[in-house]
N, C-alpha and C positions, 0 to 999 in steps of 0.2 A: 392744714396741708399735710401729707403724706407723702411719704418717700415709695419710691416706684419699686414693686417688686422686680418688676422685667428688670431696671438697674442693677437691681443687685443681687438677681438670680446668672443676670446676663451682662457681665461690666464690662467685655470688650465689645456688645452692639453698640453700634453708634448712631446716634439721635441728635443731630448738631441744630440748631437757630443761630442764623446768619441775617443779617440786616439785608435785605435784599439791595441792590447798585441801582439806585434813580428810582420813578416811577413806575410802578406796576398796574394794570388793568385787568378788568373780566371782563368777555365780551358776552352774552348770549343773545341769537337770531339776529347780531348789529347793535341790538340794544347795551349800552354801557349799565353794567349791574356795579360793578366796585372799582375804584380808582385812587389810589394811594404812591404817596411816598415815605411809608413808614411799613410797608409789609416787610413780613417776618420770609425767608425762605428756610426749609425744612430739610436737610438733610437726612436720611433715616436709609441704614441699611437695608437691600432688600426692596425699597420701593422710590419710586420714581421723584423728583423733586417736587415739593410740593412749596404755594405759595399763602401763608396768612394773611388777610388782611382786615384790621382794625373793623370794628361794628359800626364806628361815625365814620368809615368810608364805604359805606357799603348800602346800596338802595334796598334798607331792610322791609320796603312796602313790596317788592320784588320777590319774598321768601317767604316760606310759610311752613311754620316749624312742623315736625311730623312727629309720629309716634316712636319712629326707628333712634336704635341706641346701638350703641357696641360699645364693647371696650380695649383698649389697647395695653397690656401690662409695661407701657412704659410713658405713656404720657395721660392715661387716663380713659374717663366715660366720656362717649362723644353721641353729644343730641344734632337731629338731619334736617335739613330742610329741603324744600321743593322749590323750584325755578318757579311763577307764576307769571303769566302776562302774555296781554293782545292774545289770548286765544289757546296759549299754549302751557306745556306743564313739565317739566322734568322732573323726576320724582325721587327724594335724594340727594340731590346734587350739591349740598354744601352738607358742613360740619361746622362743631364746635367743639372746644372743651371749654365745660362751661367751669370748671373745676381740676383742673388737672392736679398732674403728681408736683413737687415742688420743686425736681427739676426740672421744670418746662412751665414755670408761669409764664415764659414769654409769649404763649399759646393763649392764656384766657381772655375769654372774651372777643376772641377773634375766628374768623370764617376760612376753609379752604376749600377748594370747590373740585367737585369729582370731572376733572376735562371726558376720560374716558367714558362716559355718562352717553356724551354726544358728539359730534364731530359740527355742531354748532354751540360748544362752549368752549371758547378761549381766555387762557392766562398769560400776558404777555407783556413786554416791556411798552408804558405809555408812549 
């Protein structure tokens, strides 16, 4: 693991991981994609809150990883996935770090999902 340059280029952004309060869900077209009481909430200056949630709570037969990356100089490389199913496709719509910086292992291995995407993908309290 590696230490984030964004940290320490940039030490007063703030990038907080909060335990999210009770159960969290994703909704898409109705269909339940992820359902947890162990997601991460995301704090991060500059962008909206965002929710993790763990890979054994998440219907990964639902996803389908894609070629798209980015990186973020403060929590890492993030590989994308596509919404699949009954007919339909959102493309992008989740994230990982599958490796992040080492402040934010609380990130690996876990999914957040782009709402903005669609106005039929919700993150919400269960």
């Amino acid at each position: 693991m590696s230490r984030s340059p964004g940290h320490q280029q940039h030490p007063d952004h703030k990038v907080q991981e909060l335990r999210a309060p009770g159960r969290m869900k994703v909704e898409w077209n109705g269909t339940v994609i992820a359902d947890s009481a162990d997601a991460v909430r995301l704090e991060e200056d500059g962008n909206p809150p965002r929710y993790y949630f763990p890979r054994a709570d998440v219907k990964m037969d639902k996803l389908s990883r894609t070629a798209t990356t980015s990186h973020c100089p403060f929590k890492g490389d993030a590989h994308y996935f596509s919404l699949v199913g009954e007919g339909a496709r959102l493309d992008d719509a989740a994230w990982s770090y599958e490796d992040p910086y080492q402040e934010h292992l609380g990130l690996k291995d876990r999914l957040a999902f782009w709402t903005e995407k669609s106005d039929a993908l919700k993150v919400q309290p269960a």
